[in-house]
N, C-alpha and C positions, 0 to 999 in steps of 0.2 A: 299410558306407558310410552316412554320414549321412543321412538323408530329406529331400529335396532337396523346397521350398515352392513352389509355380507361382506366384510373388506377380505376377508378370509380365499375367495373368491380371487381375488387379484392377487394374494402374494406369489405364485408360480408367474405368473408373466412378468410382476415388479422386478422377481428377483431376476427373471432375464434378460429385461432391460438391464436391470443395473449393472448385471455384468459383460453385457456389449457395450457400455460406457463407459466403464473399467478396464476394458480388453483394447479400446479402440484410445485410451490416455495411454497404457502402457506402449500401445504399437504405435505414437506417435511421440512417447517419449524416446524410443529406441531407436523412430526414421527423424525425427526433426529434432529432437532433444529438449530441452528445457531452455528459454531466452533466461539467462543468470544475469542477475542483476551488478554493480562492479562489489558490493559485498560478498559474493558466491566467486567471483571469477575474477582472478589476480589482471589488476591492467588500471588503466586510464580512464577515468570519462570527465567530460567538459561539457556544460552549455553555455556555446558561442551563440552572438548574433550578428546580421554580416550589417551594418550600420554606420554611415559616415559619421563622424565629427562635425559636431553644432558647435562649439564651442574648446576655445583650451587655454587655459588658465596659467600661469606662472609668475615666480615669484622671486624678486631679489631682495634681500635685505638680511637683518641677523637674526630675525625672531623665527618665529616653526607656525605655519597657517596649515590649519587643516581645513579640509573642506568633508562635512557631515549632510547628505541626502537624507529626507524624511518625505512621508506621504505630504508635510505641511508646506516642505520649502526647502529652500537649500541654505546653510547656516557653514561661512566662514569662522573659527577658531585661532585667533590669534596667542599663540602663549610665548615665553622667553624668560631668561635668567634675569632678575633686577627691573621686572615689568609687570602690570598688570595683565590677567586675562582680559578678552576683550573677545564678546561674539558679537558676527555683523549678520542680522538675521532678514534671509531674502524671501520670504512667504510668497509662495504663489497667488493667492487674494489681494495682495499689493505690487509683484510683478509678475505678472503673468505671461508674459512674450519675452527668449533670448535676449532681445534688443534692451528694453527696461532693466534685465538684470545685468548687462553687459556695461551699460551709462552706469548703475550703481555701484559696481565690485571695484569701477577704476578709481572710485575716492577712497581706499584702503592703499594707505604708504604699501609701495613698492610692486602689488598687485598687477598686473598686466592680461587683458586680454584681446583675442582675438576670435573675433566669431564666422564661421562657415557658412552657419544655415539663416535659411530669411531672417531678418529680425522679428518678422510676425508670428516665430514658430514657438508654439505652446512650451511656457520654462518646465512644465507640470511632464511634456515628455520625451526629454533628457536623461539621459540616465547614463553613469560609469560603466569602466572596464574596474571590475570587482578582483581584475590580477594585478593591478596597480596601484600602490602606494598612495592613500590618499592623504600626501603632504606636497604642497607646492613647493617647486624648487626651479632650477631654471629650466629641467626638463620639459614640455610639455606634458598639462595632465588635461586630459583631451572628456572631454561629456558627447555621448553621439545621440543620437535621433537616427530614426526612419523617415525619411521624408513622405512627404502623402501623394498618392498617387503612385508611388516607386514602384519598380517590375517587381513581381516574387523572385527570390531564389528554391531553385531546386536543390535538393535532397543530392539529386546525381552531381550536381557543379559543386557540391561539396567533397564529394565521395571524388571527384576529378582531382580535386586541391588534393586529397589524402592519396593520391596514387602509390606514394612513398610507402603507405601503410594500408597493403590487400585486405589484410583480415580486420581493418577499420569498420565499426558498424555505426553508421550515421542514418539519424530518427528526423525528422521534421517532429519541433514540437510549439503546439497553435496552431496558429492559422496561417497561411501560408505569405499572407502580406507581412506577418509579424519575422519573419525570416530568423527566426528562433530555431537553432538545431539542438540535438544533444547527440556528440561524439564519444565512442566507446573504443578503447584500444586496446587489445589486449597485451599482457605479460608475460613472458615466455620464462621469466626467472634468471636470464643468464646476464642482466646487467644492473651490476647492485643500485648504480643512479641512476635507472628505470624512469622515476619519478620525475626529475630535472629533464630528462634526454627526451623523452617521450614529449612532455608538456612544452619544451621548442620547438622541438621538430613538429609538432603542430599545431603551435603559433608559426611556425617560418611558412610554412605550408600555405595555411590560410593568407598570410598577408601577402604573401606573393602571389596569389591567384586575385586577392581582392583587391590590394594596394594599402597600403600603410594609414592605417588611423581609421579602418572601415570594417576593424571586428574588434568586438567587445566581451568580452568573457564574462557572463552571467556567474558560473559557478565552478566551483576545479576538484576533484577529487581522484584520490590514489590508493589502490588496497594490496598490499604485497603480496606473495605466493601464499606466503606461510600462516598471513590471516587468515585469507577466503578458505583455505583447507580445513583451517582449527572452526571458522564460524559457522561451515558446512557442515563438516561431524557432531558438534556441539549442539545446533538445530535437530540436526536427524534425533540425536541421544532424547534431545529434551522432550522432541515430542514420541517415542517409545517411552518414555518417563510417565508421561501423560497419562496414553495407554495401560499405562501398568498402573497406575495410581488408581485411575476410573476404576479398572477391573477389582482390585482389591475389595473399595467402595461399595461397590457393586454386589458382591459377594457375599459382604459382611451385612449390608443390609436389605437382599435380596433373597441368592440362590444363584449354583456356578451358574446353570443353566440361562439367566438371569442375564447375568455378568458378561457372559461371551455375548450373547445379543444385543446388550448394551456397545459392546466394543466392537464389535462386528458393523453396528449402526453409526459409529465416528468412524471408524475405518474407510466406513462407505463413502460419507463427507469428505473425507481428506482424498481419497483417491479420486473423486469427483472434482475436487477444487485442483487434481492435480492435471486429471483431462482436460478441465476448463483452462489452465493456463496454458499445457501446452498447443491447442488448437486456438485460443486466441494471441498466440505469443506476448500475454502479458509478463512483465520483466516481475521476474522472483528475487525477491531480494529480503532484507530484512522485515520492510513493511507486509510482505505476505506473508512471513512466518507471524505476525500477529496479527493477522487476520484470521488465520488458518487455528491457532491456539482460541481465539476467541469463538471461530467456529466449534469447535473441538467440546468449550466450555457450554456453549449456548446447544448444542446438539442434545448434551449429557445430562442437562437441568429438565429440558422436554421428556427426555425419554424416563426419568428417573419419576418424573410426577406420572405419566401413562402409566411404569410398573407399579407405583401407588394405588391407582386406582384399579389395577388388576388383581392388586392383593386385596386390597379392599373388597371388590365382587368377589371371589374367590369366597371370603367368608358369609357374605349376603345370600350366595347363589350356590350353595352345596352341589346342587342338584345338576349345572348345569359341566358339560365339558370345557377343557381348555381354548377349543376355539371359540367355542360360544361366549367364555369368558372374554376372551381378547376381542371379539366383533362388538359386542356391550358395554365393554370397557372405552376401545375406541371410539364408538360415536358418542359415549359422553363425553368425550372427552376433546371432540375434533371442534367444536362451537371455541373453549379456549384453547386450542393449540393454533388455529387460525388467526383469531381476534389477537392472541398476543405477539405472534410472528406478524401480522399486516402492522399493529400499531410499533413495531421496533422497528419494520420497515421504513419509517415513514420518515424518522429521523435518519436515516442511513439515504435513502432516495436526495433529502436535501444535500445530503454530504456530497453523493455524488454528480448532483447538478452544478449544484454552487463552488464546485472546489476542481481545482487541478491537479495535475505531476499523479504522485505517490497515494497521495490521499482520495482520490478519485478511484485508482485502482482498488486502495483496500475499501470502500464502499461498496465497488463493484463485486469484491470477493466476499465481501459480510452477504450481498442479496443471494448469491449465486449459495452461499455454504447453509443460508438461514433457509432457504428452498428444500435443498437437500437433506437439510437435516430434521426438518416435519413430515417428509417425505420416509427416509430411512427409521422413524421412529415407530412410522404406523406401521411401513409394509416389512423393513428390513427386518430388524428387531424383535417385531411379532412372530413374521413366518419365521425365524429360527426357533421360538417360544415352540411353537406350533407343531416343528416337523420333530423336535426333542422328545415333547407330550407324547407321541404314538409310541416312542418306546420305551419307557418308563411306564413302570408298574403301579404308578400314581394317577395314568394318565397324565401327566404334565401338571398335576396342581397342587399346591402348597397344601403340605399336612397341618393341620392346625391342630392344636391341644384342645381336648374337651374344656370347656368351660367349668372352673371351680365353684361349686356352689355351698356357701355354708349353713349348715345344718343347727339350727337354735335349736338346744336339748331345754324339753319340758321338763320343767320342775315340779314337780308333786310337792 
């Protein structure tokens, strides 16, 4: 017979941990609050990087040149009214150093450039201001680089540049040689071009601390009041939606008793992933509310296969009580709750090795909610089962209908 687990035994201390973990997310939701991502919280954010000018291109003539960046190369786009298309394709495997692609781009009528950085500096990395128009014109359109060896900037000489804007939260993101920032500004509501006003004043900011042609804007984004309010209540709703769906589920093909322990056991998860954000100040944004919903879902598939096999022993094991069912039940049941939580693990660990930004976080919240939630299934979920049974006239355990058995009448 299989080695039956006293887990019964743990669930008074589980269930006190679990709620000084609970108590200590809320009390630091209350002293430090929630880091809101700019979906949750009306304002600005940008990732600059502070980066001279390799390179800047421009163009006189009648036709429209565009210039297209790919992982392979960099491909000029010549188009115009009463003329052929025409692409001039600059592949890094055939030019690989500024200098090669500089001698090349000057044999396209009209094209003009001028280069900054060594000629021996790698064309592969270059890279645009992504707030800039990428059509040649007589403006300069400028491709920057890091130079190697370069000082890091800090985080605070950025935060110096924003002095204009106190409540600015500036993140170093990478590594610090990579002098990749992301700037967050918040919105206060009271100026309808918010958007425009904001995203100058720092750009003016920045160049005037760095000097002109030596920040490059990676990414730009804007979320107005009246969004972040509607996608904030609309999250909340959804996942009460959640909750209330599971519980129904739960009910229908359980028992109440069942059901609350079931939602009692996501409950637990989500208030866990909500302490784990606020003490690691991971940014809450849209990507953790599907994280958190996928927690939600992955929690409710574990615990729903455990009440299975509790109903299941239930009918095998008349004989024994509700705890003893649920300690029987769990350890058959902990060989596959482990085995399939490590191997989903395994795909999500790559995720959060190999990947950055956003995606890196929700990896980080899938290991942290999938922890929780084999956790919450055994100890949470149970001990409610548990402390129900003592007062119930059933002891805690599902009434089953006698078995029908049918009677062949003998025929004389």
């Amino acid at each position: 017979m299989k080695r039956v687990i006293p887990f019964s035994r743990a669930f008074l201390p589980c269930v006190i941990l679990s709620v000084a973990i609970i108590a200590s997310g809320i009390f630091g939701y209350f002293t430090k609050g929630i880091n809101y991502g700019i979906d949750f919280q009306a304002g600005f954010i940008e990732k600059v990087r502070i980066a001279p000018t390799a390179l800047s291109l421009t163009y006189e003539g009648s036709q429209s040149v565009t210039v297209e960046q790919s992982s392979s190369g960099i491909d000029l786009v010549v188009t115009g009214v009463g003329s052929d298309n025409q692409t001039y394709n600059f592949p890094y495997s055939s030019f690989s150093t500024v200098g090669s692609f500089a001698s090349a781009v000057t044999s396209i009528p009209g094209v003009r450039v001028s280069v900054a950085a060594p000629a021996d500096t790698p064309l592969g990395s270059v890279f645009p201001d992504s707030s800039v128009l990428a059509r040649l014109s007589q403006v300069e359109y400028r491709l920057h680089y890091v130079p190697s060896g370069a000082a890091p900037v800090s985080a605070d000489e950025v935060r110096s540049a924003l002095s204009g804007y106190p409540a600015a939260a500036v993140q170093g993101v990478g590594k610090s040689e990579d002098r990749m920032f992301q700037i967050r500004v918040p919105d206060d509501g009271t100026d309808e071009n918010a958007s425009a006003t904001i995203k100058s004043a720092v750009s003016t900011a920045l160049l005037g601390a760095f000097g002109a042609g030596n920040v490059a804007v990676y990414t730009s984004d804007f979320v107005g009041s009246r969004f972040s309010s509607t996608l904030a209540s609309q999250s909340a709703l959804l996942v009460i939606m959640t909750l209330g769906l599971i519980w129904v589920y739960a009910t229908i093909r359980f028992r109440w008793d069942f059901a609350i322990g079931a939602v009692l056991a996501i409950l637990h998860d989500a208030l866990v992933m909500i302490a784990f954000i606020v003490w690691t100040r991971m940014q809450f944004n849209s990507v953790t509310i599907a994280a958190l919903l996928t927690i939600l879902g992955y929690s409710i598939n574990d615990t729903v296969v455990i009440f299975d096999r509790i109903r299941e022993n239930m009918r095998l094991h008349p004989e024994l009580g509700i705890t003893d069912i649920l300690n029987l039940s769990q350890s058959e049941m902990l060989g596959r709750s482990v085995i399939t939580t490590l191997t989903t693990m395994l795909a999500v660990v790559s995720l959060y090795v190999f990947t950055t930004g956003d995606m890196k976080d929700f990896a980080l919240a899938l290991l942290v909610g999938m922890t929780s939630g084999v956790y919450s299934t055994i100890m949470i979920a149970s001990a409610f089962i548990s402390f129900i049974g003592r007062y119930r006239k059933d002891g805690g355990r599902i009434a089953e209908k006698a078995p029908r058995v049918r009677v062949a009448e003998e025929i004389v």
